[in-house]
C-alpha positions in Angstrom: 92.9 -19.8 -72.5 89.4 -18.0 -73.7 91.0 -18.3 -77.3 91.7 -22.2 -76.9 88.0 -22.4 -75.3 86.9 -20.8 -78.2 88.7 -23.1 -80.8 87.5 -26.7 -79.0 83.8 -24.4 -79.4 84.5 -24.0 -82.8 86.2 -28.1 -83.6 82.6 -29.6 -81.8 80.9 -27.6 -83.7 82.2 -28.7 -87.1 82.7 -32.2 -85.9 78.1 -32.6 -84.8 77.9 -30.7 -88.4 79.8 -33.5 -89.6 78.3 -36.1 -88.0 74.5 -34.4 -88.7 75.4 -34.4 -92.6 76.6 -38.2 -92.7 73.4 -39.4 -90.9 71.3 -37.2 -93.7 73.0 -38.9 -96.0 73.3 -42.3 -94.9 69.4 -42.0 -94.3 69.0 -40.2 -97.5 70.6 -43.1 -99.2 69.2 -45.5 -97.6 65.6 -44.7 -98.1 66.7 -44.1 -101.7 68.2 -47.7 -102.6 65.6 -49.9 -99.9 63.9 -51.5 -103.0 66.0 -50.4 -105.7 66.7 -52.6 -108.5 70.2 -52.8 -109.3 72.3 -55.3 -111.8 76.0 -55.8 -110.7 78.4 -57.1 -113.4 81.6 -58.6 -112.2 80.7 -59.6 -109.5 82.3 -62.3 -108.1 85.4 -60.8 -106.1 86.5 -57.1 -105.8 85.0 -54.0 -106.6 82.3 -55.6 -107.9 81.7 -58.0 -104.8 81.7 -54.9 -102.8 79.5 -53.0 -104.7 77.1 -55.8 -104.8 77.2 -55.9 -100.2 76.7 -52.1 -100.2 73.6 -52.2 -102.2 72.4 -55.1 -100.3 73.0 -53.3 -96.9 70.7 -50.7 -97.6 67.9 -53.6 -99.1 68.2 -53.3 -102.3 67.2 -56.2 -104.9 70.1 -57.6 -106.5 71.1 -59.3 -109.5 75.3 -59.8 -110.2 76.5 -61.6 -112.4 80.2 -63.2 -113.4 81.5 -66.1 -114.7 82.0 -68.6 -111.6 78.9 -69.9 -110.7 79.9 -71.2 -107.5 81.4 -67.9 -106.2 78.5 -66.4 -107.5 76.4 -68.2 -105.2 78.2 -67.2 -102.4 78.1 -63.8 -102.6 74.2 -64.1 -103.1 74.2 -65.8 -99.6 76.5 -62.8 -98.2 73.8 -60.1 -100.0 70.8 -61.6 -98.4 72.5 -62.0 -94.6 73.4 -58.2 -95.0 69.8 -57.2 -96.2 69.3 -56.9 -99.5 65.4 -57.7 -100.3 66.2 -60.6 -103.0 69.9 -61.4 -104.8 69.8 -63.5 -107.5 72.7 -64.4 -110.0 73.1 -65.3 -113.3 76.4 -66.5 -114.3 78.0 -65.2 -117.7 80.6 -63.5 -119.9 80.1 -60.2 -120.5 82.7 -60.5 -123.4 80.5 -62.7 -125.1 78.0 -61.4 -127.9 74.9 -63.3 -126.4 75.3 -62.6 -122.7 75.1 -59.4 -122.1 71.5 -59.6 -123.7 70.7 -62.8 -121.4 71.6 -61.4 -118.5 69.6 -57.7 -119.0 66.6 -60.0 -120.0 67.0 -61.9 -116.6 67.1 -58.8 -114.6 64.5 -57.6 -116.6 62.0 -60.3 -115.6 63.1 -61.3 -112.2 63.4 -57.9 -110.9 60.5 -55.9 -112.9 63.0 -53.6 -114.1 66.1 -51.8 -113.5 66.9 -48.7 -111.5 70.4 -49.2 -110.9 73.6 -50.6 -113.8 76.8 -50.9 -112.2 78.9 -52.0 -115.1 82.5 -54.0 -113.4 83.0 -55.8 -116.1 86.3 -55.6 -118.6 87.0 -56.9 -121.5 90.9 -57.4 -123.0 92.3 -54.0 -123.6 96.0 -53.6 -124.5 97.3 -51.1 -121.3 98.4 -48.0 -123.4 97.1 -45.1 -124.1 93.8 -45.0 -125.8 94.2 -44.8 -129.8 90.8 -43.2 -130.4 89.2 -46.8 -131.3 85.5 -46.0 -130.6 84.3 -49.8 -131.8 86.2 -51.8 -129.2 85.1 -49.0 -126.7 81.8 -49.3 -127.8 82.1 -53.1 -127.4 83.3 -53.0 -123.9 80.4 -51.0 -122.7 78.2 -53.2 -124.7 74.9 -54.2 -122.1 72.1 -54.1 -124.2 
């Protein structure tokens, strides 16, 4: 009995640690990205939609960017119910060899700057394993 007393001591005290390092860090966090300026690319559905809410909870200022306009402008309605300071979009092709630059130079002035890149963004790739082809790797990374 003193051993099992001991052990539910012990589980409470590693369960208020727990829950005292998640608030530091969801406050840490959050004081961080309040503000921030953060470009989302692919943005439209998936990962990328998600990323773009999560910044927007903690008030960041958004810019995402896809190609569907009109999904686009949905998710800019869901960023500025769930806090983000501004969400604006910019609809695009990141495959293209002119958008990538437009949509930088749109963040760019809207936003002031950028703190923040979260590239979500692909380009066609053959699934195999990689051949060493640096260009087309280069080319899918390609932002500004």
């Amino acid at each position: 009995t003193q051993c099992s007393v001991f052990s539910l001591l012990a589980l409470e005290t590693i369960v208020m640690a727990g829950i005292h390092s998640i608030m530091f860090w969801k406050k840490m966090f959050s004081e961080t990205l309040r503000g921030a300026r953060v470009l989302v690319t692919g943005a439209s559905t998936g990962i990328g939609e998600q990323m773009a809410y999560h910044y927007a909870r903690f008030g960041a200022q958004l810019v995402i960017t896809a190609r569907r306009e009109k999904v686009l402008q949905q998710v800019v309605e869901k960023c500025l119910s769930l806090g983000a300071q501004k969400a604006l979009y910019i609809a695009g092709d990141m495959a293209t060899e002119s958008d990538p630059d437009k949509v930088v130079e749109f963040t760019l002035e809207k936003l002031g700057g950028l703190d923040y890149l979260v590239l979500n963004h692909i380009g066609p790739t053959p699934f195999s394993v990689w051949k060493g082809d640096i260009e087309h790797t280069r080319w899918l990374m390609k932002v500004m």
